[in-house]
Backbone as numpy.savetxt, mean C-alpha at the origin, in Angstrom:
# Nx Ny Nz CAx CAy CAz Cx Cy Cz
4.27 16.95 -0.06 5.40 16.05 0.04 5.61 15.38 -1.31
6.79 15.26 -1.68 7.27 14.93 -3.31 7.29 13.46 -3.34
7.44 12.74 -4.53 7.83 11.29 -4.25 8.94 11.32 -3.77
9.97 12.59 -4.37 11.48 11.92 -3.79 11.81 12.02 -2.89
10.41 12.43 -1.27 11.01 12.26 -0.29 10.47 10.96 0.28
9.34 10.50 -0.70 8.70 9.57 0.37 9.13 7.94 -0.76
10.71 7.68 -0.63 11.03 6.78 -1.61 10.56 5.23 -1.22
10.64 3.95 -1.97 10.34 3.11 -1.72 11.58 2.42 -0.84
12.92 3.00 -1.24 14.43 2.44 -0.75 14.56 3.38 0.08
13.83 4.13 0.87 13.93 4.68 2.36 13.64 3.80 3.44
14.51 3.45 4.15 13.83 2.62 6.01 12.57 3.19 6.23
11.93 3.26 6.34 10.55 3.64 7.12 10.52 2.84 8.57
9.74 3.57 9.34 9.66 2.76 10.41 8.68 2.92 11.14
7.66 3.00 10.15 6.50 2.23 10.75 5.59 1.62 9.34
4.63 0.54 9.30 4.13 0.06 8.47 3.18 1.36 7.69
2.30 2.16 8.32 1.74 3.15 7.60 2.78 4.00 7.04
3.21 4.30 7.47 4.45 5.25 6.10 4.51 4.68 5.05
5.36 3.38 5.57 5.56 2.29 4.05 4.22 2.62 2.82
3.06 2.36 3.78 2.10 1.85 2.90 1.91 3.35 2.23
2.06 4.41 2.74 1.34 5.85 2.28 2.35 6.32 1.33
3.91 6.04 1.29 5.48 5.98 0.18 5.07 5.41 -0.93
4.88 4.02 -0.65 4.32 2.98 -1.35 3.47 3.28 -2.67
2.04 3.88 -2.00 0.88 4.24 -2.73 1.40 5.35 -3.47
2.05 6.41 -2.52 2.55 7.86 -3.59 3.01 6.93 -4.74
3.89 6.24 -4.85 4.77 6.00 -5.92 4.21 5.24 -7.20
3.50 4.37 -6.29 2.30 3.68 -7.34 1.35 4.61 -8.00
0.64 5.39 -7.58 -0.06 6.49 -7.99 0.49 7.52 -9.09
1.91 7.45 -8.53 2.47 8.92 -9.39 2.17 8.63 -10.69
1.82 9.40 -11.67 2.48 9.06 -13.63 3.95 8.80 -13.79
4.29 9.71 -12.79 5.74 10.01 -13.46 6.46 8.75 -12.60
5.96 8.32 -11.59 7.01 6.93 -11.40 7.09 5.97 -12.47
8.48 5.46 -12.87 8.92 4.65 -13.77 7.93 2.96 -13.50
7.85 2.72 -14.40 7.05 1.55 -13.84 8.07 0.61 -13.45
9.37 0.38 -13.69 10.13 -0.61 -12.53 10.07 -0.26 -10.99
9.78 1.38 -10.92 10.01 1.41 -9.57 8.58 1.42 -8.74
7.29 1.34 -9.46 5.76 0.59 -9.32 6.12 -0.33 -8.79
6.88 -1.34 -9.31 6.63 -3.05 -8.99 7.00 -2.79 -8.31
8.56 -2.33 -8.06 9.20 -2.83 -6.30 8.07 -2.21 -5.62
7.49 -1.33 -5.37 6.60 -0.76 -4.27 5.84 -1.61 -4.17
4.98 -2.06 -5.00 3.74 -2.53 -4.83 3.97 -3.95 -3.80
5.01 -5.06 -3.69 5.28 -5.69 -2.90 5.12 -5.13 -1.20
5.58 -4.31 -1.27 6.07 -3.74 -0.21 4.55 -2.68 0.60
4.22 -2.75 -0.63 2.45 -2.14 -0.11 1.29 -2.78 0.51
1.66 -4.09 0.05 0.92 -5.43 0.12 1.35 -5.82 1.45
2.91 -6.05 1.27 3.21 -6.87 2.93 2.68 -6.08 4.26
2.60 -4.59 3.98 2.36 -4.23 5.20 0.84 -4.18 5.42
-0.21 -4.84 4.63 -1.46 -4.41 4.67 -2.13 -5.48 5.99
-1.93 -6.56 6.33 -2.12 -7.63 7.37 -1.91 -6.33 8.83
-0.86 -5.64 8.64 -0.53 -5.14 10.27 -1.46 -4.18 10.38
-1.92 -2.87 8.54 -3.10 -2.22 8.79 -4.24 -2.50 9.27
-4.59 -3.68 8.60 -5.60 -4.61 9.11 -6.09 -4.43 10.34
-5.40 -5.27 10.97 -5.49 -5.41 12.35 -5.15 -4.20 13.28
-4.97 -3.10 12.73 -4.75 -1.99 13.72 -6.22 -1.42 13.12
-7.10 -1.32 12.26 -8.19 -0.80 12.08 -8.23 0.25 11.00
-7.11 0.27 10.35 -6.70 1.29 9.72 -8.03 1.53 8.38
-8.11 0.88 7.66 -9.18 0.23 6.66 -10.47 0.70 7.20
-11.34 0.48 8.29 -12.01 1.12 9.00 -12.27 2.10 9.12
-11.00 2.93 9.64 -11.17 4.43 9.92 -11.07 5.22 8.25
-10.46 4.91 7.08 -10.10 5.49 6.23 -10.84 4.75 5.03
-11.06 5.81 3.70 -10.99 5.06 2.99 -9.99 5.07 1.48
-9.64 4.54 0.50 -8.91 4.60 -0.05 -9.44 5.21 -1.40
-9.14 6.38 -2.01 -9.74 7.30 -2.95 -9.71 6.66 -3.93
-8.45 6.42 -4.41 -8.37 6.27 -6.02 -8.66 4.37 -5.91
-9.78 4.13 -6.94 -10.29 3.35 -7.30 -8.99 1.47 -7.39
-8.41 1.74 -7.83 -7.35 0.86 -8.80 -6.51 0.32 -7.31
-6.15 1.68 -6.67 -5.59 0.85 -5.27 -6.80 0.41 -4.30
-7.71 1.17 -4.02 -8.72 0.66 -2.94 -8.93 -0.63 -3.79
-9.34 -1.20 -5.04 -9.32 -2.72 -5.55 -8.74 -3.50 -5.22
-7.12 -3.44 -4.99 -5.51 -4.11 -5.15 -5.65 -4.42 -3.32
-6.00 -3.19 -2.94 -5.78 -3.50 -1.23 -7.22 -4.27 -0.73
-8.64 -4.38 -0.93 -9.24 -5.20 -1.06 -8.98 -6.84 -1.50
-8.64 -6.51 -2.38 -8.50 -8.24 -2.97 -7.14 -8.52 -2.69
-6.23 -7.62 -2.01 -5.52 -8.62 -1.27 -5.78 -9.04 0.46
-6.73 -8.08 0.46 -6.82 -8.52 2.51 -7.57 -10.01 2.40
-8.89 -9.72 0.99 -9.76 -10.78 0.88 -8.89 -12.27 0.73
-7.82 -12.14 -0.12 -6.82 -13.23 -0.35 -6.71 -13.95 0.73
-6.74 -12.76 1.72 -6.42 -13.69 2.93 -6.41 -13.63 4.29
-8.41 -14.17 3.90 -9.21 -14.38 4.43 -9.22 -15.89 4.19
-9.04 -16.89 5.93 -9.37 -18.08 6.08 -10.62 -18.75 4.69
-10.44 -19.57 4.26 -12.09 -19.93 3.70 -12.89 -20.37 4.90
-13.98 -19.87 4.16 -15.44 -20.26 5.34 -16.69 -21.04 4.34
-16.62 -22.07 5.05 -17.33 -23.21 4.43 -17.75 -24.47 5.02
């Protein structure tokens, strides 16, 4: 599957697509880096609903740089415990 089918300005309709569009695009070389940023928002918001469906759990995330980005943002926000 190419990036240009799995775009960031496609409806998706469900949160894992988003996030798996998302990552293609972030990942690619050849994505322009304006069209990185918009994704990467959009990679992030849906990571709370992965969360909680177990997704993280069952999978893990290969390339280094995103498994980091999606870590330290679930950790973000995580209640403090203290």
């Amino acid at each position: 599957m190419s990036t240009s089918t799995l775009s960031v300005a496609t409806p998706f309709r469900s949160p894992l697509e988003t996030f798996v569009a998302c990552a293609h695009e972030m990942l690619d070389p050849a994505t322009p880096e304006a069209v990185r940023r918009r994704a990467e928002p959009r990679l992030v918001a849906v990571l709370p609903t992965l969360q909680a469906l177990g997704v993280f759990e069952l999978f893990t995330i290969r390339d280094t740089a995103l498994r980091r980005l999606v870590q330290d943002e679930l950790e973000a926000r995580q209640p403090c415990q203290g």
